[in-house]
Each structure stands twice: as structure tokens, then as C-alpha cells.
N, C-alpha and C positions, 0 to 999 in steps of 0.2 A: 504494500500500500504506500502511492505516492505520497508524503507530508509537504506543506505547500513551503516554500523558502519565503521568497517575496513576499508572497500573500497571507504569512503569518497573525498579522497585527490588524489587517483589515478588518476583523468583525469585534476585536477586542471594543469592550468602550474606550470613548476617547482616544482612540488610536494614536490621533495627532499630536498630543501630548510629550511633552519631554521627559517625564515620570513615567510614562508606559514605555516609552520606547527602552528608558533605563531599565527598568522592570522585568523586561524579556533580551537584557543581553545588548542594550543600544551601546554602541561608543567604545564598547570593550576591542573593536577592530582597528577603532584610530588611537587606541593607548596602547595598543602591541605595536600597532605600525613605528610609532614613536618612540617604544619602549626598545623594539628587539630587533630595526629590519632598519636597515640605508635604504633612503631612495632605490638605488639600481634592483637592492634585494626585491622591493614591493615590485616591480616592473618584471622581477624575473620570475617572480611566485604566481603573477598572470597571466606572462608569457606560458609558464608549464600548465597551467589552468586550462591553456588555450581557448578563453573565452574569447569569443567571437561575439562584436557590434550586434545589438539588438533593435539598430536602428531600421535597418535596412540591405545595407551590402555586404555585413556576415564579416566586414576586416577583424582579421588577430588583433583584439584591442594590445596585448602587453607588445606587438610588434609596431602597432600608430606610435603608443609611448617612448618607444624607442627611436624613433625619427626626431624627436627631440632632440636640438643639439647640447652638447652639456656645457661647452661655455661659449658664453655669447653673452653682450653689452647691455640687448634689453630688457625689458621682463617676460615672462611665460607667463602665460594664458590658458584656463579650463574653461571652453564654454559647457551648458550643458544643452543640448536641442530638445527642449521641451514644446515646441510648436506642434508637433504632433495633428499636420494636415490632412493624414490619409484619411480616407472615407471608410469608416469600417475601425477604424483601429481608436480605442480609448482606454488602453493599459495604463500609459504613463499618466492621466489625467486622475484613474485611480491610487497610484502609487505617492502623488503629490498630495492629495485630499487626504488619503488616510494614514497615510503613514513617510510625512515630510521627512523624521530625521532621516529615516534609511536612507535618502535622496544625499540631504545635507553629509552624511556618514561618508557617504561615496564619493562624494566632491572633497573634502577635504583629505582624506584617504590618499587618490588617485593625484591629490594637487602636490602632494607632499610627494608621491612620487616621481614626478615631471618636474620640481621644483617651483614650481607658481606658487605666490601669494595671490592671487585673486580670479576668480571664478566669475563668470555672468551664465544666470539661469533664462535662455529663451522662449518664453511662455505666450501660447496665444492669450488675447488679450481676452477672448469669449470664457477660461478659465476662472472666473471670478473666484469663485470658493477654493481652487487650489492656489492662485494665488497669494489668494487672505492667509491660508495656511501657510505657508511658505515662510510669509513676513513674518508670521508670527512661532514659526521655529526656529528660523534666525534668528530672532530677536534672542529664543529663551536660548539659543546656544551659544549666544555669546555672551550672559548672562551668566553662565556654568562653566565658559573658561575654553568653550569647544573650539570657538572661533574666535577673531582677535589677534592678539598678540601672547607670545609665548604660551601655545596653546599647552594644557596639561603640562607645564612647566618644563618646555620643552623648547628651543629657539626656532621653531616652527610657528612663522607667520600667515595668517587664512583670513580672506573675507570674501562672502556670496555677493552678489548683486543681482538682484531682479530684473530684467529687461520685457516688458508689454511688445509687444508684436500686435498686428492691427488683420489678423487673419487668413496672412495670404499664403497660400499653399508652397509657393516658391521657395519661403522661406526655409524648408522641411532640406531644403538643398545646403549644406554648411558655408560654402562662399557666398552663397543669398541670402544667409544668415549673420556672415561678417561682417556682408556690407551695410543689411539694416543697423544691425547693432550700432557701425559707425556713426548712422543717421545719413546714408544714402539711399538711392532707390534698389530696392532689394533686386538684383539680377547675377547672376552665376559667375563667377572671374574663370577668367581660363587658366588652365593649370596644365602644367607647373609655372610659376614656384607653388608647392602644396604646404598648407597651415601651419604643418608641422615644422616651415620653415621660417614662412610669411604669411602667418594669417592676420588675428587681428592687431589692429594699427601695425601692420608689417612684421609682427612679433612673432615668435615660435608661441602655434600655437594648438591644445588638441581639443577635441570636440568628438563628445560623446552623448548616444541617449541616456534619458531618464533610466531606463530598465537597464543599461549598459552597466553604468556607474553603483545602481543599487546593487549588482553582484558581488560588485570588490569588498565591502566589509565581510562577507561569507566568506569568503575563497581567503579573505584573509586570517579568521578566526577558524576557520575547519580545515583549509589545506586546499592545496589546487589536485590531490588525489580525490579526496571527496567531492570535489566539483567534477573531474573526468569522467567520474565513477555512472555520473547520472546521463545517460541518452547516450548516443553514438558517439565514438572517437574523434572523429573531425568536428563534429559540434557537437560538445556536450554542455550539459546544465540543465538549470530548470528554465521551462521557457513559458511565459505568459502568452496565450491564446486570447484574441479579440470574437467573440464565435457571434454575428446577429444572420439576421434576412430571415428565410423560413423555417424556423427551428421554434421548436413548444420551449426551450429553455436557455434562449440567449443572455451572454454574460461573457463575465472572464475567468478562464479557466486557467489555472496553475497546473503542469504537465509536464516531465520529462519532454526533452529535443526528441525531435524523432518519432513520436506516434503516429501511427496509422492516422489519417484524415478521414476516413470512415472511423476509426475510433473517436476520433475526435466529437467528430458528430453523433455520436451517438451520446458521448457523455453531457449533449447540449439537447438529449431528448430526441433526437431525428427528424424527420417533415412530422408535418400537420397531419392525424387522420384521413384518410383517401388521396393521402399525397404524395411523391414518389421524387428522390431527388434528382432532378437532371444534370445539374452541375454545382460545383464550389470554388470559388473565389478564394485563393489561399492566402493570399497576403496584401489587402489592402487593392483598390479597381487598378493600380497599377500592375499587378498580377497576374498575368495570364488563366483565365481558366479554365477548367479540370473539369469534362465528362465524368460520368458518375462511374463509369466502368474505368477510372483511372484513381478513384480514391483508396486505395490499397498504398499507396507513394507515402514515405514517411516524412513528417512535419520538418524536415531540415535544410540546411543551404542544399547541400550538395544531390539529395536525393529530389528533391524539386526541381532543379536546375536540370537534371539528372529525365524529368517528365516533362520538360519542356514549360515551367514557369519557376516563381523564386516564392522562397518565405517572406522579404520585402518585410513589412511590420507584423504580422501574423495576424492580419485584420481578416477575420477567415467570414466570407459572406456564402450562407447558403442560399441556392436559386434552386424552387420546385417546378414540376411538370405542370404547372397552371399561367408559368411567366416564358412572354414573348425574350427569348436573347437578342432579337433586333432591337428592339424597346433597349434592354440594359445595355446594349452595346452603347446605343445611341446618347442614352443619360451620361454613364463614363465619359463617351469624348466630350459631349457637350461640358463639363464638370473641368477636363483638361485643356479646353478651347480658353473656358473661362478664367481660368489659372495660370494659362502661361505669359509668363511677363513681360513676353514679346522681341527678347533680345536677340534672337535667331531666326531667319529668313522662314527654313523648313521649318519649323516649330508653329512659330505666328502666321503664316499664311496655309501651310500645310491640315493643320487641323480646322483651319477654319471650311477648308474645301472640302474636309472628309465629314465637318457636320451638316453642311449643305447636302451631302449627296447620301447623307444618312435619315435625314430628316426628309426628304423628299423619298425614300423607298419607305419608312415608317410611314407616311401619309397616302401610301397606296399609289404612287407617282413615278416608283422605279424604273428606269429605263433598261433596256439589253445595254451590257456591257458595264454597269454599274457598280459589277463587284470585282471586274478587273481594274476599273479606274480606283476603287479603294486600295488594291491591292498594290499596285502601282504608287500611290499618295504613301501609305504607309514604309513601303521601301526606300522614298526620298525623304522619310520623317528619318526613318531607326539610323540612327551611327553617324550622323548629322548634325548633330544640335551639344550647344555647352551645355549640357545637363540631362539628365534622366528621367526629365518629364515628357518630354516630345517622345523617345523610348520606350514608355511605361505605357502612351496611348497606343502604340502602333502595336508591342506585342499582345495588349489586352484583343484590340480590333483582330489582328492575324489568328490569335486562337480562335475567337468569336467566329470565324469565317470558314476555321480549317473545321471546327468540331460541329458546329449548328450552320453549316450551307446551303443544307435545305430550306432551314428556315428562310434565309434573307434568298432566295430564290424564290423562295411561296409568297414571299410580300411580292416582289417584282412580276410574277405571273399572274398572279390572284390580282394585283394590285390592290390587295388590303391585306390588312394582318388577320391572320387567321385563328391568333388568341383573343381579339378582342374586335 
């Protein structure tokens, strides 16, 4: 029987609490750090961890931290990407609500490791209640000595700072996130130089998710064996599931890396009575997805990758045999039409063409040759664009089309949709 890591504290009362979090073991990760481990050590103890980014692209976090140069003139920088735009995905939103220190734990932890004094948390600004929390664990943690100056009386210097974001999905990209933070218009920098080197204000600097960072006090207090130990070799840990769409029991699941995606779904109650799942959405509409006859694939980077989509945030959307896939197709790009922030030729005019010629076969107006000309559009999107949202549309649309063809063929002939 899995016991949940992360998700420990979640139901405790007062979760958010600086006493509760002490209470079950909080802070005892950054007083070993400080107590019994150099910088390099805490980096090497993650590196063997081999925890892998929970943001999205699965990087060896202890191998980002090591990209850090160790001496250089300016200062180091942790940001943490709490913007959390995907559609489907609201892990980290829970992690910040109920249980801030473990957040706060991980940042100073991880900062101690890379050497930084200061931290910026990027939080969308629609998080109201995780933000309030935040402020208000920071506050008590430097109140206790956590944060501050000579933390635990130790010559380790730490301070968070809060940064509001204004919603925009872009942000979710880390160079569109340096840049808002600076107070420019949020769009992608071309790389290299990468953060690690030049990120913010030119600074060496590393940038991790909410869920990334919460894992470092574990793996620091239990071992990087007992972290391997959980889920598959190349990724292992515990990994937080986003599970909505048609399921009797949408939520967030705590789960070994690696479970079956029909497991998954079933621990989320399966379809609705006389329903039948046609497809799942693994990781946030960026995500390619998944026929139902392909949910046997285990929750991980490399065995996703491996089926022809990605884990991405584990924003896992289930779709029944009641819902049109040209409809979702269509919602997706329109959602990544609306969100790209235009810096890239393919990207901004490219999606705009494939919601035109999407929106016009969803309305029963589909012309012959319709789904070669998307498939076409799609091929000048993918491998094209500074960033991996023009990407995230084209392979969502490409699967859309290789797995459900009949359908957008039955709009185009039928000229009507034939679910609704």
C-alpha cells in the first residue's frame, strides 16, 4: 500500500500552519542540510535521487543544479514556476494552499544548495488563497529563524519573494517567466545562453516547479535510495496525478511514477455508468492523446514518450464515448491560439489558420482536403517556434487526427457533427 509523500499534510487540520508542518517532521530536512551536507553534497544526494523536473520536461533536476557555475561575480537565483497554466493540471495550487512550508522547505533547501540567497515564487495571480498562504508562511518562517539571516544559526542566508503573474499561459515557459518577473512583456528568449548561466537579471540562475522543489526535503531526510526505490529506475518517486473530465471521482491522486493509466483511472472511479472511455489526455491538452486500447502505457517520461505522447504536468483529462474529438480538438487549439504570445511567425499565424479551418469543419463546412491542409499547418508549427507551445498544439492536433480520423472525416462528409 502506497502512503502518500507530498500529500501527507493535506487533510491534517490547519495544514498551512507552521506548528503542523513542525509537528509531522517540517524543517528537520533544512537542519540536516545545514547541519551534515556542503552545498555540492545536497546536489549530489539529488543527483543519485535522480529526481526528474515535475514541471514538465522530466530534466535531472540535481544535473540543472549543477550547471551552476560555482564562482562567478553575481548573485544566484531560485525561481520557483508556480504559474501552473496547463489546463487540467492543479497539483501545485494544492501543494501551496495546504501545505506552504513543504514549498518554502524546498526552496531554501535547494537554494542552499546552488548557493543563492534569494528565491522569487511565480504564482498566477487567479491563486488568491495560495497566495495568502504563502505570505503568511513566510512571514511565520522567518519568525522561527527558517528564513533570514543566519538561518538555524548557521551563515546560510535565505529570503522568498512572491511575484503575481496576470495569467498568461506563456508564462508556464521559464525564459517567459524571467522576463515577466523582470517587468517585461512575457515572451520566450532564445537559448543559449540557458539560466543556468544567464537567467535572471543575466544571473546564474535555476528554476524549478512547485512539486519539483517539495521533493528535496524527502530525499533529503530519507535518502535518495528510498526515493529510487518508488516507481521505475529512470523516473522514480512519488508522482502527483491531476485526474478531471469524465470520471465519477476527479481529484488529485498521490501514486508511484509509472502506473498503468488505466490504473490510474480506475483509482478516479472510471467513466460514468453506460459510458465507455475513448480516450485520455495524459498530461495537461499539451499532450498528445491516448486511444483507450493504448492505456496499458505506464505514467512516466520515458514510457509515454515511448507511446507517442509525454507526462508534461500529469494533468490527466479523461474523454468518454459521448464527446465529439473534433469539438476537443478544436477547444485545445483555440485555448493555444489564445495563448501564444505571438513572438514566432509559425506559432502566431500558424494556429490561427488551423483554428479557422477547424472551426469551419466543426460547423459542418468542411471542405475535401481539409485535413491535409491541417496536417500540412501542423508540420510548419512543430520544430519551428522559440518555445513548446506552438509544439504542444501540433502534436495534440497530429494525434487527434492519426487516432479519431474518422471522426473529422464524418464532420467533413456528413457536414455536421454526428455527436451532436
Amino acid at each position: 500500500m502506497f502512503e502518500p509523500v507530498l500529500l501527507k499534510n493535506v487533510a491534517v487540520p490547519d495544514s498551512h500552519l507552521l506548528s503542523t508542518y513542525e509537528a509531522g517532521g517540517g524543517y528537520q530536512a533544512l537542519a540536516k542540510a545545514l547541519r551534515e551536507y556542503t552545498p555540492d553534497e545536497v546536489v549530489n544526494l539529488v543527483k543519485q535521487s535522480n529526481l526528474r523536473g515535475r514541471g514538465g520536461a522530466g530534466f535531472p533536476t540535481g544535473m540543472k543544479w549543477s550547471f551552476v557555475p560555482k564562482q562567478v561575480d553575481k548573485p544566484k537565483y531560485l525561481c520557483c514556476n508556480a504559474d501552473e497554466g496547463e489546463p487540467g493540471t492543479f497539483k501545485d495550487r494544492i501543494l501551496m494552499e495546504r501545505d506552504p512550508h513543504q514549498l518554502i522547505e524546498g526552496l531554501a533547501v535547494s537554494a542552499y544548495a546552488i548557493g543563492a540567497k534569494t528565491a522569487y515564487v511565480y504564482i498566477r495571480g487567479e491563486y488568491v488563497t495560495a497566495i495568502r498562504r504563502l505570505e503568511q508562511a513566510i512571514a511565520e518562517a522567518h519568525e522561527k529563524g527558517y528564513l533570514g539571516s543566519r538561518i538555524l544559526r548557521s551563515d546560510f542566508n535565505f529570503t522568498v519573494h512572491i511575484h503575481c503573474g496576470a495569467g498568461a499561459y506563456i508564462c508556464g515557459e521559464e525564459t517567459a517567466m524571467l522576463e515577466s518577473l523582470e517587468g517585461k512583456r512575457a515572451q520566450p528568449r532564445l537559448k543559449p545562453p540557458f539560466p543556468a548561466v544567464a537567467g535572471l537579471y543575466a544571473s546564474p540562475t535555476v528554476i524549478n516547479n512547485v512539486e519539483t522543489l517539495a521533493c528535496v526535503p524527502h530525499i533529503v531526510v530519507r535518502g535518495p535510495d528510498w526515493f529510487r526505490d518508488i516507481g521505475p529506475d529512470k523516473s522514480p518517486g512519488p508522482k502527483l496525478y491531476c485526474v478531471s473530465g469524465q470520471v465519477r471521482k476527479p481529484g488529485l491522486y498521490e501514486l508511484p511514477m509509472g502506473i498503468p493509466l488505466r490504473e490510474l483511472v480506475d483509482h478516479a472511479g472510471g467513466p460514468s455508468p453506460g459510458r465507455k472511455i475513448k480516450a485520455v489526455i495524459p498530461g495537461g491538452v499539451s499532450a498528445p492523446v491516448i486511444p483507450e486500447h493504448g492505456l496499458d502505457v505506464g505514467m512516466d517520461f520515458d514510457s509515454l514518450a515511448a507511446a507517442g505522447s509525454m507526462l508534461g504536468s500529469a494533468g490527466v483529462i479523461v474523454i468518454d464515448d459521448s464527446t465529439c474529438m473534433v469539438k476537443v480538438a478544436t477547444r485545445i487549439i483555440e485555448f493555444f491560439h489564445h495563448e501564444s504570445c505571438g513572438k514566432c511567425t509559425p506559432c502566431r499565424e500558424g494556429l490561427n489558420w488551423v483554428v479557422k479551418v477547424l472551426r469551419r469543419i466543426e460547423a459542418g463546412d468542411g471542405a475535401p482536403g481539409d485535413l491535409e491542409q491541417l496536417e500540412m499547418l501542423c508540420k510548419g508549427i512543430f520544430g519551428n517556434t522559440f518555445c513548446a507551445l506552438g509544439d504542444g498544439a501540433a502534436m495534440g492536433l497530429r494525434a487527434a487526427l492519426k487516432h479519431f480520423r474518422e471522426e473529422f472525416v464524418a464532420h467533413v462528409e456528413e457536414r455536421r457533427c454526428p455527436f451532436h
